[in-house]
C-alpha positions in Angstrom: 9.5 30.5 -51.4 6.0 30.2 -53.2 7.1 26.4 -53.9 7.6 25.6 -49.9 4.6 27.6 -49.0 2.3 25.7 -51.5 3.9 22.6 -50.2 2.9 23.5 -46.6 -0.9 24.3 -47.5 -0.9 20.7 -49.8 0.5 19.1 -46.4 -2.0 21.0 -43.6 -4.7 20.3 -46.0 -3.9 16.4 -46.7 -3.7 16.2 -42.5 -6.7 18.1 -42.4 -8.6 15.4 -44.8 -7.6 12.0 -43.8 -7.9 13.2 -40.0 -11.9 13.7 -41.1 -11.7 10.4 -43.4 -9.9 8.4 -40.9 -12.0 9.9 -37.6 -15.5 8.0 -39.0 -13.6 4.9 -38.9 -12.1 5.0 -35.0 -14.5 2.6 -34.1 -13.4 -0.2 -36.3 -10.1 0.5 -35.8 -10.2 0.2 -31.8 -12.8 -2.7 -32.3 -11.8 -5.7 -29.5 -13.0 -8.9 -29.6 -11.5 -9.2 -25.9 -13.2 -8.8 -22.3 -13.8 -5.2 -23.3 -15.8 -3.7 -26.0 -17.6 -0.3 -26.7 -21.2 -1.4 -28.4 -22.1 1.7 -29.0 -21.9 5.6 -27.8 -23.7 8.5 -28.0 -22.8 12.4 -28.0 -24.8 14.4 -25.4 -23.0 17.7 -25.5 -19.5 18.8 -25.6 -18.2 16.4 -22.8 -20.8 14.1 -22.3 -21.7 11.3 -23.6 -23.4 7.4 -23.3 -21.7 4.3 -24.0 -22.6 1.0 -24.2 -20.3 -1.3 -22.9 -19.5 -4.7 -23.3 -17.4 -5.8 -20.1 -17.1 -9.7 -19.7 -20.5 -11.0 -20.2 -22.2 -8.1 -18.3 -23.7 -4.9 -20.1 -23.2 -1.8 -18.6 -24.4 2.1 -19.7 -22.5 4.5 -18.6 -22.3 7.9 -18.5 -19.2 10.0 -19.2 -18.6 14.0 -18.6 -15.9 16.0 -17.4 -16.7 14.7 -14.1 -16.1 11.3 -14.7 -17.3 8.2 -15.8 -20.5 6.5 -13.9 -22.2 3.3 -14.3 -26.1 4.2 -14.5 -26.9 0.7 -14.8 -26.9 -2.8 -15.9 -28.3 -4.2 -18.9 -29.3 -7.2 -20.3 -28.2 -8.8 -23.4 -31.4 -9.0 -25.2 -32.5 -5.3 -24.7 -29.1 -4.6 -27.0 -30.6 -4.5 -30.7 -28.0 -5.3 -33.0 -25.6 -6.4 -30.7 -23.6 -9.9 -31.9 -20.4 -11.5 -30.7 -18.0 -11.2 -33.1 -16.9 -13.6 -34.9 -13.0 -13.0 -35.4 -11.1 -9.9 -34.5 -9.9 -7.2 -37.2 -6.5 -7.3 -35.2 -5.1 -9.5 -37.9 -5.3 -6.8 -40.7 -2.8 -4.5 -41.3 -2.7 -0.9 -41.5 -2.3 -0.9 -45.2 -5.8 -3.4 -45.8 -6.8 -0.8 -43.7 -6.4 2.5 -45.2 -7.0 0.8 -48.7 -10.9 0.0 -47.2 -11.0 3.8 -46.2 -9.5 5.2 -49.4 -12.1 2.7 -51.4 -14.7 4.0 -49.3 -16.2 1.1 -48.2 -17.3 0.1 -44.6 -15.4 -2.9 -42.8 -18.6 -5.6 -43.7 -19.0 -4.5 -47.5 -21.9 -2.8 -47.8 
């Protein structure tokens, strides 16, 4: 009984710890090189937030809350700092490159 219950806390706690490691890394995991891409995003509250997005080749900010999400406006590609086309998409890696990268603790570029 001690065994199984031991096993259980082992299990919650490993779920608990690679929800937290894997949760920093969402963004490089749902990175598209496609017509769609979120630049950036920014917490405001509980349920609201601003994004950046990348839609096409127009730039649009919206704003998302429990409402629903609104385009506030348009922006231009040169008032993005650090924005750059991507070069190749990280669809071609697989899950295990992937989780090594995490485990390693080393961000998708190397640094």
């Amino acid at each position: 009984m001690t065994g199984t219950l031991l096993a259980v806390i082992l299990v919650l706690f490993l779920s608990w710890y690679l929800t937290r490691k894997l949760g920093r890394y969402t963004g490089q995991l749902g990175h598209s090189a496609g017509n769609l891409q979120v630049i950036d995003r920014i917490s405001l509250g509980q349920n609201e937030a601003l994004a950046i997005v990348r839609a096409g080749s127009q730039f649009l900010l919206l704003g998302i809350s429990h409402a629903g999400i609104h385009t506030l406006c348009r922006l231009e590609e040169e008032s993005i700092s650090g924005w750059q086309m991507p070069e190749q998409t990280e669809s071609g890696k697989d899950f295990r490159e992937i989780l090594a990268q995490i485990t390693k603790g080393k961000k998708k570029d190397g640094k």
